[in-house]
C-alpha beads as a LAMMPS data file, in Angstrom:
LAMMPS data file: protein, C-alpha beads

303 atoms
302 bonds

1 atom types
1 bond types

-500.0 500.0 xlo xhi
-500.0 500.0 ylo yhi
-500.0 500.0 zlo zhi

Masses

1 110.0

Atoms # bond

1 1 1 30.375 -6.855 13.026
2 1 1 27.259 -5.331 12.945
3 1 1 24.664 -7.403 11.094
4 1 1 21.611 -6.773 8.779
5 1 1 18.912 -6.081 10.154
6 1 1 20.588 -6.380 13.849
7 1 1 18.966 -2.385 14.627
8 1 1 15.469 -3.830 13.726
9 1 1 15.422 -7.264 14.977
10 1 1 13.181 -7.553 17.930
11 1 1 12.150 -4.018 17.812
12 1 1 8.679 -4.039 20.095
13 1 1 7.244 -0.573 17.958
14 1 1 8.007 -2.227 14.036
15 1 1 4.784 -2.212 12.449
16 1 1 3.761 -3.608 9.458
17 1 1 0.462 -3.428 6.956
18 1 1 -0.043 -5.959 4.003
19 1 1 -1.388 -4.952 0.582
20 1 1 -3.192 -7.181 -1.693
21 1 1 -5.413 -6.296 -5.037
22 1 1 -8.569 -8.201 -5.457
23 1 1 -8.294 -11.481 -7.639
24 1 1 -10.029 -11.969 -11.442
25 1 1 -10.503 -15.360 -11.389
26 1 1 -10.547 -18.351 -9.282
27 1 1 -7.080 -19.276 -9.443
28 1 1 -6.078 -15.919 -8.605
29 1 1 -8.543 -16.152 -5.850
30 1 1 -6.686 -19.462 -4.535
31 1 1 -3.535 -17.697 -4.515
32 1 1 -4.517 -14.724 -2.522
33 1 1 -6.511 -16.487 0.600
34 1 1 -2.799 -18.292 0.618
35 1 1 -1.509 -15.466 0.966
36 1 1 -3.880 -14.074 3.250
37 1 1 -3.486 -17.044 5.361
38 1 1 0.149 -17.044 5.941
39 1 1 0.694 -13.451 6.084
40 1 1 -1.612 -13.545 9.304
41 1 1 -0.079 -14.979 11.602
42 1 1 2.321 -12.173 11.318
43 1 1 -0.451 -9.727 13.412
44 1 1 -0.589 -6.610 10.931
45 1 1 -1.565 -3.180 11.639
46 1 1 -3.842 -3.663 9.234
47 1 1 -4.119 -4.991 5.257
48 1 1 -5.629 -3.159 2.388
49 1 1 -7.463 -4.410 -0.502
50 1 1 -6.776 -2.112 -3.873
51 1 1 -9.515 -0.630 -6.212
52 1 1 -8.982 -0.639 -9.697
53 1 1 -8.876 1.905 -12.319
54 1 1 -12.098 3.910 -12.420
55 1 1 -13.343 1.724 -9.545
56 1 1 -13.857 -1.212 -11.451
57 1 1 -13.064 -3.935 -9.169
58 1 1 -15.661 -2.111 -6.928
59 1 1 -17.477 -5.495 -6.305
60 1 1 -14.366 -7.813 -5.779
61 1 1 -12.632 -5.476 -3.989
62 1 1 -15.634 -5.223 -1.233
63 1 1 -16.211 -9.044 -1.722
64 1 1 -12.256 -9.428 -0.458
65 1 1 -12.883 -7.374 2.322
66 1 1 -15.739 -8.539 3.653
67 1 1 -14.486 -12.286 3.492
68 1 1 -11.681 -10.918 5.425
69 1 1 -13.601 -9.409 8.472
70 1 1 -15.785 -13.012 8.418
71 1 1 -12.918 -15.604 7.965
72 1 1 -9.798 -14.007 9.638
73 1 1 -8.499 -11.967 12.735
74 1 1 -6.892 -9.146 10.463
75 1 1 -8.426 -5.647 9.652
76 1 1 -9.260 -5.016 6.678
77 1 1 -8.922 -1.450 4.883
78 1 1 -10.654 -0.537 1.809
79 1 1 -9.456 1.251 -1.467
80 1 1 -11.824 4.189 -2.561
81 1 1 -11.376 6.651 -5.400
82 1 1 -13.467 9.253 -6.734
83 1 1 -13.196 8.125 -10.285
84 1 1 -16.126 7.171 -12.284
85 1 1 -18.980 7.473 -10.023
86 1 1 -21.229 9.894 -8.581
87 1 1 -21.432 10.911 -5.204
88 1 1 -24.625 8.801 -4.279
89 1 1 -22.906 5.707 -5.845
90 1 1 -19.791 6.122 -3.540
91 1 1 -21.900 6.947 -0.371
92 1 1 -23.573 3.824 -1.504
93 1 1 -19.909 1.765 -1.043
94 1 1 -18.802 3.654 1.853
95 1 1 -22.478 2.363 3.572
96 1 1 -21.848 -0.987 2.062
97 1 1 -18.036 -1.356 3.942
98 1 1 -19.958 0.132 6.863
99 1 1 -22.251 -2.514 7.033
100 1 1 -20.045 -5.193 6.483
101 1 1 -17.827 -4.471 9.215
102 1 1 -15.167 -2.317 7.880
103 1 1 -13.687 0.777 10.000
104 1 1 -10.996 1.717 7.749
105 1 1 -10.701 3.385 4.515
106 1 1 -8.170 4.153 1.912
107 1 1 -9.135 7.869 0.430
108 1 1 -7.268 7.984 -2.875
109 1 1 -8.426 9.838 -5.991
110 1 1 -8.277 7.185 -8.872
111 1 1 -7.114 6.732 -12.192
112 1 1 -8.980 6.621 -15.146
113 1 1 -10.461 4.043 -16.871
114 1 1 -8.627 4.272 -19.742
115 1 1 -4.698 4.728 -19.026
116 1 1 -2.787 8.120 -19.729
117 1 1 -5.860 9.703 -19.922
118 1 1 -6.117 12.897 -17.962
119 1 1 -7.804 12.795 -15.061
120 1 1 -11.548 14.410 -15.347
121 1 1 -13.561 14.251 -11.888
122 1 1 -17.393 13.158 -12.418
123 1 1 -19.296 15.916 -13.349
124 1 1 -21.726 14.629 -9.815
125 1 1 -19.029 12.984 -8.055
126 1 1 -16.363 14.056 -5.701
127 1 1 -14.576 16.455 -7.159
128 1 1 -11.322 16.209 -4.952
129 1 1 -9.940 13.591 -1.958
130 1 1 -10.120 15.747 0.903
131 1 1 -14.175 15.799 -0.495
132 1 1 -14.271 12.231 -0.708
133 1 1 -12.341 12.159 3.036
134 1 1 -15.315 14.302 4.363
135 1 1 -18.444 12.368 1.925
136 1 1 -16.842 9.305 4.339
137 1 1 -16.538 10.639 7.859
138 1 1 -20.305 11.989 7.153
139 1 1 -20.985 8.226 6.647
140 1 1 -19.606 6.739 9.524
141 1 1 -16.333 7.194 12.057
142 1 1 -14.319 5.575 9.581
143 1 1 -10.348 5.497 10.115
144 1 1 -9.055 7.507 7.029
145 1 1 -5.278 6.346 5.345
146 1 1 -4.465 8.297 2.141
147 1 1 -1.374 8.704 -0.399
148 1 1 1.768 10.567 -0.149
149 1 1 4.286 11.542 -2.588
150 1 1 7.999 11.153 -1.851
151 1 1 8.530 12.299 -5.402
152 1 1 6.372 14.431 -7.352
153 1 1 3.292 13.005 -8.425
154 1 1 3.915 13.207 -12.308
155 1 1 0.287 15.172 -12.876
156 1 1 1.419 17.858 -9.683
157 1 1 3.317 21.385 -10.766
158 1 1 5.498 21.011 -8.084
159 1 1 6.438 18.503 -4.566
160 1 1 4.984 21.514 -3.145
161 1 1 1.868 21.511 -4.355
162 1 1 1.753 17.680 -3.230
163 1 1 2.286 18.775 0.534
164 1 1 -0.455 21.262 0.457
165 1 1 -2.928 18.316 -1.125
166 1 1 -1.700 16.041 1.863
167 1 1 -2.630 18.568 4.273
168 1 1 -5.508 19.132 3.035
169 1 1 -6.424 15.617 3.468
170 1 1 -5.466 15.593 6.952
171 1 1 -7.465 18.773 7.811
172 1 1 -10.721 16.456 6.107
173 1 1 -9.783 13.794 8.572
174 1 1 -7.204 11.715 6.792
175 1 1 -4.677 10.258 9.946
176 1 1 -2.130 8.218 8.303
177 1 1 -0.106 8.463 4.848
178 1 1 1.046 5.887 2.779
179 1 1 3.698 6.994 0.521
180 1 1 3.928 5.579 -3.346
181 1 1 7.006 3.361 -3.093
182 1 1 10.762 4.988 -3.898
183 1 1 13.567 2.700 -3.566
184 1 1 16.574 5.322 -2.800
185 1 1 15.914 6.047 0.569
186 1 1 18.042 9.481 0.549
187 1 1 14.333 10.797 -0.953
188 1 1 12.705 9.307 1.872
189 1 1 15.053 11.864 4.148
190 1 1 14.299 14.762 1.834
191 1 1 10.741 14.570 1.755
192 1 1 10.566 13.952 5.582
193 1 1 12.175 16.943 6.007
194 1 1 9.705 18.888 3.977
195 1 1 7.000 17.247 5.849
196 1 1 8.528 18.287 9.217
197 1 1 8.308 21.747 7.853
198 1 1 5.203 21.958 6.986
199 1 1 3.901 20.974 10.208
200 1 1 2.276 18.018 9.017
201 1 1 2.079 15.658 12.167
202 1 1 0.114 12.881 10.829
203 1 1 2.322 9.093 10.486
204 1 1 4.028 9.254 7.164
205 1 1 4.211 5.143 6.443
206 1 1 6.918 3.737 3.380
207 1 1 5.227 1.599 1.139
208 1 1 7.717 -1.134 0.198
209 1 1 7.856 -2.165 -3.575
210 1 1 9.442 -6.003 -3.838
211 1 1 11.456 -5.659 -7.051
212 1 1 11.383 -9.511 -8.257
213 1 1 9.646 -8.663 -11.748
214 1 1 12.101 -5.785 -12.277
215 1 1 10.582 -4.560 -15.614
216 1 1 7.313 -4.777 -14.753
217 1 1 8.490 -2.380 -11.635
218 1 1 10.284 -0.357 -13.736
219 1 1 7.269 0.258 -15.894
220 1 1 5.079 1.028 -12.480
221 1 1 7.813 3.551 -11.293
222 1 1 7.476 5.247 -15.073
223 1 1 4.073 6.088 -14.686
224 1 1 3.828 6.924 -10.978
225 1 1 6.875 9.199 -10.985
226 1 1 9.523 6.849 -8.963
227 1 1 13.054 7.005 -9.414
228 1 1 14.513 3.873 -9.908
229 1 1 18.189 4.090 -9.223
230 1 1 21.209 2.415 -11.864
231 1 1 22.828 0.404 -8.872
232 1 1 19.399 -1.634 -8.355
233 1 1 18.973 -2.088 -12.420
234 1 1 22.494 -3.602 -12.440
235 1 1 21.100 -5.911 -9.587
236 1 1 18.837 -7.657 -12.221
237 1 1 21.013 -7.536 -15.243
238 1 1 21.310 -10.871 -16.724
239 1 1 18.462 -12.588 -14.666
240 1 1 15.293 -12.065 -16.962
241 1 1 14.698 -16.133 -16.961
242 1 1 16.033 -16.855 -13.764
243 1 1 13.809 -15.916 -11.056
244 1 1 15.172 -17.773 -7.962
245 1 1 17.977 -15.676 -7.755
246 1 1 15.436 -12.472 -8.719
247 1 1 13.743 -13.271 -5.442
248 1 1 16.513 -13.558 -3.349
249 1 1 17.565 -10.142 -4.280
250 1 1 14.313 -8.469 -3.803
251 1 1 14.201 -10.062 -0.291
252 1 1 17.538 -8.407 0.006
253 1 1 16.551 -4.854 -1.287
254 1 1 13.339 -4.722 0.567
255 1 1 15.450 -5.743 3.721
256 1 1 17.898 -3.049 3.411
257 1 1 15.501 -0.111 2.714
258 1 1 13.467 -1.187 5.508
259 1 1 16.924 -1.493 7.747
260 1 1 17.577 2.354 6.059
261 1 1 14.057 3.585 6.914
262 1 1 14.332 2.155 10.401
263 1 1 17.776 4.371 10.989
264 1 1 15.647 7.357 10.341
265 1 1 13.594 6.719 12.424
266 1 1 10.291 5.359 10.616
267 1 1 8.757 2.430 12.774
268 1 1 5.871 1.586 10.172
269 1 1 6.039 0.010 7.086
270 1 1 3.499 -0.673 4.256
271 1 1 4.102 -4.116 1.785
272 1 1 2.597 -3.925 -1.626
273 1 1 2.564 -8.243 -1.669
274 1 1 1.560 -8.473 -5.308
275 1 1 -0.431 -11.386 -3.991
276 1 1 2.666 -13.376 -3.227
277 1 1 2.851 -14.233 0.339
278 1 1 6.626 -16.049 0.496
279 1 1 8.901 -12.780 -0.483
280 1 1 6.823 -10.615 2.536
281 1 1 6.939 -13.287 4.777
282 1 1 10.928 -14.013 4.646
283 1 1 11.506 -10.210 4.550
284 1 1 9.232 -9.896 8.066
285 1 1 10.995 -12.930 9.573
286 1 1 14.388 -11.211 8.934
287 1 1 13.194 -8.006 10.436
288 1 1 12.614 -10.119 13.579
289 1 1 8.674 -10.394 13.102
290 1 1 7.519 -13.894 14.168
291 1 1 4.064 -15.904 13.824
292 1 1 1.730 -15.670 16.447
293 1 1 0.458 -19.450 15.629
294 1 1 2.872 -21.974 13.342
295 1 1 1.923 -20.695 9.772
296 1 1 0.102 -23.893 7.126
297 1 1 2.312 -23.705 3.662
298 1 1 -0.279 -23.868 1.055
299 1 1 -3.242 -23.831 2.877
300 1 1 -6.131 -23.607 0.606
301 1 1 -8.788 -20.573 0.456
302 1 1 -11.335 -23.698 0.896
303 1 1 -9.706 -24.952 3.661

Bonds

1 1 1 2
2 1 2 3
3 1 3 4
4 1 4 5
5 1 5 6
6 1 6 7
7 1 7 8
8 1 8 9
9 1 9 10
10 1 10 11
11 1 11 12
12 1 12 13
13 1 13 14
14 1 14 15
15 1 15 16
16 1 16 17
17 1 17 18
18 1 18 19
19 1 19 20
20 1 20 21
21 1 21 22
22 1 22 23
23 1 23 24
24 1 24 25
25 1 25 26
26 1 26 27
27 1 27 28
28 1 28 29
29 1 29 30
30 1 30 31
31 1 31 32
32 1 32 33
33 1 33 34
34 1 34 35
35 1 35 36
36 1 36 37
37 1 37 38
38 1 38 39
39 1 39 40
40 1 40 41
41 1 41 42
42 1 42 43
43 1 43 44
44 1 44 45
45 1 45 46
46 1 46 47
47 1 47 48
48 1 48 49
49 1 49 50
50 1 50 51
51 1 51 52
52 1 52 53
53 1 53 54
54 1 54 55
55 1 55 56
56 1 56 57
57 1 57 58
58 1 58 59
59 1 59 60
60 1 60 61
61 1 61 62
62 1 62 63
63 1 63 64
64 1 64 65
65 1 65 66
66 1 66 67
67 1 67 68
68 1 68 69
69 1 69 70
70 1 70 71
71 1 71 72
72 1 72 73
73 1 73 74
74 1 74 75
75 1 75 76
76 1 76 77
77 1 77 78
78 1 78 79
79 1 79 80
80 1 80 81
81 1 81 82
82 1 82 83
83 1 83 84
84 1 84 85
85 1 85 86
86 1 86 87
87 1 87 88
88 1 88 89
89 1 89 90
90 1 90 91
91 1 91 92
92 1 92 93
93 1 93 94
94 1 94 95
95 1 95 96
96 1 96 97
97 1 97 98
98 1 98 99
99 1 99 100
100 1 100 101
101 1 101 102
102 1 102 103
103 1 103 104
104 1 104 105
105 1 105 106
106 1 106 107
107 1 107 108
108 1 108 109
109 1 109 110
110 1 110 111
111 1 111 112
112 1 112 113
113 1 113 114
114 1 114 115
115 1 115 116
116 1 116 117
117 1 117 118
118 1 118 119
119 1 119 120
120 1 120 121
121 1 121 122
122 1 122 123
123 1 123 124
124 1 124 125
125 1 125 126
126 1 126 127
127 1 127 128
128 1 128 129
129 1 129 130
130 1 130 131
131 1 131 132
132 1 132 133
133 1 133 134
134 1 134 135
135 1 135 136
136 1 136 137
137 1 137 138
138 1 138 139
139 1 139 140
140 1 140 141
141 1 141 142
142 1 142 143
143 1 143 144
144 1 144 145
145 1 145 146
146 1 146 147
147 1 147 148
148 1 148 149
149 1 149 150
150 1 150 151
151 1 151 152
152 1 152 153
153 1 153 154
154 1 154 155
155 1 155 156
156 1 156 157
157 1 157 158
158 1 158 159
159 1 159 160
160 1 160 161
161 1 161 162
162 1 162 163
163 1 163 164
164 1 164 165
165 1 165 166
166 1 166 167
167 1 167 168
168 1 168 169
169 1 169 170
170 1 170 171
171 1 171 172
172 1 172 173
173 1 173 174
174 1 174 175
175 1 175 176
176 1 176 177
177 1 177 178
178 1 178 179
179 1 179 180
180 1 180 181
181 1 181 182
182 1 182 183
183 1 183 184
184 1 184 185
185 1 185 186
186 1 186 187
187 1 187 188
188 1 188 189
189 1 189 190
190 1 190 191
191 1 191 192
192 1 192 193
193 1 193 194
194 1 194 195
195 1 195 196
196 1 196 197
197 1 197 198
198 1 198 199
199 1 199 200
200 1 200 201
201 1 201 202
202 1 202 203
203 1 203 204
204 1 204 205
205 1 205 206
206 1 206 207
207 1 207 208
208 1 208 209
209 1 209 210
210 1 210 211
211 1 211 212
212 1 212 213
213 1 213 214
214 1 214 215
215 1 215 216
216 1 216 217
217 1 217 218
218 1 218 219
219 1 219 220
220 1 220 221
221 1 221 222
222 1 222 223
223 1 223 224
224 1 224 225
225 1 225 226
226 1 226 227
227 1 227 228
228 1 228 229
229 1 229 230
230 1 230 231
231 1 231 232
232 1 232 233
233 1 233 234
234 1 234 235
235 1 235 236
236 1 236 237
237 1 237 238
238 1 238 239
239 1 239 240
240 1 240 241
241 1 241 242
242 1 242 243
243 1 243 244
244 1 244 245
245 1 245 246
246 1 246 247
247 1 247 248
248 1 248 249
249 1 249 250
250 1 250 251
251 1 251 252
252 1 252 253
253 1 253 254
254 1 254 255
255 1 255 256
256 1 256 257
257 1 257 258
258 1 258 259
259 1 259 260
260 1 260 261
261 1 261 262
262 1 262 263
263 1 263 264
264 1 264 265
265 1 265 266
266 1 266 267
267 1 267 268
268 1 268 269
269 1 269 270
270 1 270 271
271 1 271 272
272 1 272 273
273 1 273 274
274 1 274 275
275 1 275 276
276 1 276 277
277 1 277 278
278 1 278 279
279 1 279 280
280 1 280 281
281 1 281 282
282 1 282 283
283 1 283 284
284 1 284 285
285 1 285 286
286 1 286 287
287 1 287 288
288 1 288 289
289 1 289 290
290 1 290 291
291 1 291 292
292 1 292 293
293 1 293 294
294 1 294 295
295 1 295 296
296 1 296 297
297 1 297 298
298 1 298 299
299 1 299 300
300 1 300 301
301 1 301 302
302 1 302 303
């Protein structure tokens, strides 16, 4: 009997990366240097640190980053959009991450500030991503990660027209993709097919969605185009106040698309952690990832 997770386990090449958003308050704070802290041991490619809508978590968002270089062995990557702000003000960050320490960059274009409103570039900003890609490599030798598009973006005519953005963002300098999270990993086939036509040779890198708040998800995959298949809404039917067994099938689902993704052939995978360190961690042990040093449960940001 072949067992879950038996193809990955062990598997020298399985990368991972670690995604975390930049916390509000100091409780929030608390919760994601625990997170930080036990999701390190694990030896990441590298983690990313989110920018919010319109850039404004610009501060916290370099604050996280730069506490990471000081206080921890990982490498840090930093969100930047093109939203809101000119092109002097984004050099300005890009110099900023430069100085601190960081090497790596997230290129993504940005929503606006105020949600469902069409996007509008700054009249003296950067007016595109593959711009923004080039405003940063003029900067410094920065490594360059950017988005990718399983599924149609919902503001793009066509998947098409999302493959000839991506490659435009690798001819600026972009190396890797990170692709918006999908959890019906037939589209992950499709779309790697397309890619493989279009000569795009770049790492194409699934970004793994845990599903424990289901209708918050479900919400997220509304607005960002995802498809959210019937099978995994039956999953959570029922289980709206009952969140222990919620976690234990996201740890499940994550486990399986990653065991899917594997079969064809991907070897890198990126975690959106939401923050929360435990669901990542168990999903990482079971795909045969082990600490480098004996994790500390609930070790403090302080500490």
């Amino acid at each position: 009997m072949v067992r879950l997770g038996d193809k990955i386990r062990g598997r020298e090449d399985l990368r991972v990366s670690f995604e975390f958003f930049p916390p509000k308050t100091e409780k929030m704070e608390e919760t994601l240097w625990d997170s930080i802290k036990r999701l390190e041991p694990l030896q990441p490619n590298f983690v990313s640190v989110t920018y919010g809508a319109g850039g404004s978590t610009r501060e916290r968002t370099h604050a996280t980053v730069a506490r990471i270089v000081k206080e921890t062995s990982l490498k840090p990557a930093a969100h930047l959009t093109c939203v809101g702000a000119s092109r002097e003000e984004v050099d300005e960050v890009v110099q900023a991450y430069w100085d601190a320490g960081i090497r790596h960059i997230v290129a993504l274009r940005g929503d606006m500030p105020e949600l469902g409103t069409p996007y509008k570039p700054h009249e003296k900003g950067y007016q595109s991503v593959p711009e923004l890609i080039r405003g940063i490599k003029a900067i410094g030798d920065f490594e360059v990660s950017v988005s990718a598009y399983p599924e149609r973006h919902p503001e793009s005519p066509d998947g098409d027209a999302d493959l000839r953005l991506l490659q435009d963002k690798i001819e600026a300098g972009a190396t890797r993709a990170i692709t918006q999270f999908t959890f019906d990993s037939s589209i992950y086939g499709t779309f790697m097919e397309r890619v493989e036509k279009a000569g795009i040779k770049v790492p194409i890198v699934p970004g793994i969605m845990p599903t424990t708040n289901f209708k918050g998800i479900s919400r997220m995959a509304e607005k960002c185009g995802a498809t959210v298949p019937g099978w995994l809404a039956d999953y959570y039917e029922g289980l709206d106040d009952d969140l222990t067994t919620r976690k234990l099938i996201a740890a499940a689902v994550a486990v399986e698309q990653v065991h899917d993704l594997e079969r064809m052939g991907f070897r890198d995978f990126h975690f959106y952690t939401l923050n929360q360190a435990d669901l990542t961690y168990a999903i990482c042990h079971i795909l045969g990832l082990k600490p480098s040093t004996k994790p500390t449960p609930g070790l403090k940001a302080a500490e």
